[in-house]
N, C-alpha and C positions, 0 to 999 in steps of 0.2 A: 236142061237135060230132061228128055222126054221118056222115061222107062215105060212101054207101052205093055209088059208081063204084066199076068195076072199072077198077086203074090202067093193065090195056093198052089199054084204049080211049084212053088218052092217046099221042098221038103220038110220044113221048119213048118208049114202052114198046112200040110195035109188034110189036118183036123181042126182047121180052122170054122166055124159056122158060117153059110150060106148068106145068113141075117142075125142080124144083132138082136132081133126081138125073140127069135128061135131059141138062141144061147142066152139070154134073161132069162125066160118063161122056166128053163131048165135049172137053173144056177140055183146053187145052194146058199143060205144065209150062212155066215160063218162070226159066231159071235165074238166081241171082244173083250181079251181074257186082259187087257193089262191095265192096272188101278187108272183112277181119274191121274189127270196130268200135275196137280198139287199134291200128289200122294211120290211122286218119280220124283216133286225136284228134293233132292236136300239141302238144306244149311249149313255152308263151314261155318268154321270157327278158328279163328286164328289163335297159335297158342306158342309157348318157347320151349322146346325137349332139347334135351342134351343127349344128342347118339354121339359113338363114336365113330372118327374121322375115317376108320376103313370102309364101316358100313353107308356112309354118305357118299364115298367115291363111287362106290359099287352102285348103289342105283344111280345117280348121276354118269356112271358109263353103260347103263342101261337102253339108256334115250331117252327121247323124252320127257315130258316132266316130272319129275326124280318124286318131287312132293303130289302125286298122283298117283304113282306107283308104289310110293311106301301107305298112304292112306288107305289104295288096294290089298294088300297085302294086309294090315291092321286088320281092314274088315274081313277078310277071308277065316282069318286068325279067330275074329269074336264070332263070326257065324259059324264057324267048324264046334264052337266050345259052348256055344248057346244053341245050340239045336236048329238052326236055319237062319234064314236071313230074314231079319229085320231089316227096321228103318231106325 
């Protein structure tokens, strides 16, 4: 399939750059804001709680994984009560 169009004649591309060395020379540094990658992962810990049997159904008709979503939820809980989110 030979598409012989030039893609800035596409609407999508109007303001496309001429040259690529054009749109460098222009481009703005944009620094990055998010912690090193050992700081993102966290650690479970496996542990045994006793909920009860309504509140397990409910997230388990949730989707997905039900122990994801109650952990979600945990934490939203201790960051709302400790002033932001930690780690």
């Amino acid at each position: 399939m030979n598409d012989s169009r030039d893609p800035r004649d596409d609407a999508n591309y109007q303001d496309a750059p001429e040259h690529i060395e054009t749109a460098l020379r222009s481009a703005t540094r944009i620094e990055d804001t998010l912690p090193p990658p050992e700081e993102l992962v966290r650690t479970k810990k496996s542990v045994t709680i006793r909920l009860d049997s309504d509140i397990v159904e409910w997230f388990k008709h949730q989707g997905g994984q039900y122990q994801t979503l109650i952990n979600e939820v945990l934490r939203r809980y201790k960051d709302h009560f400790s002033g932001g989110r930690t780690r």
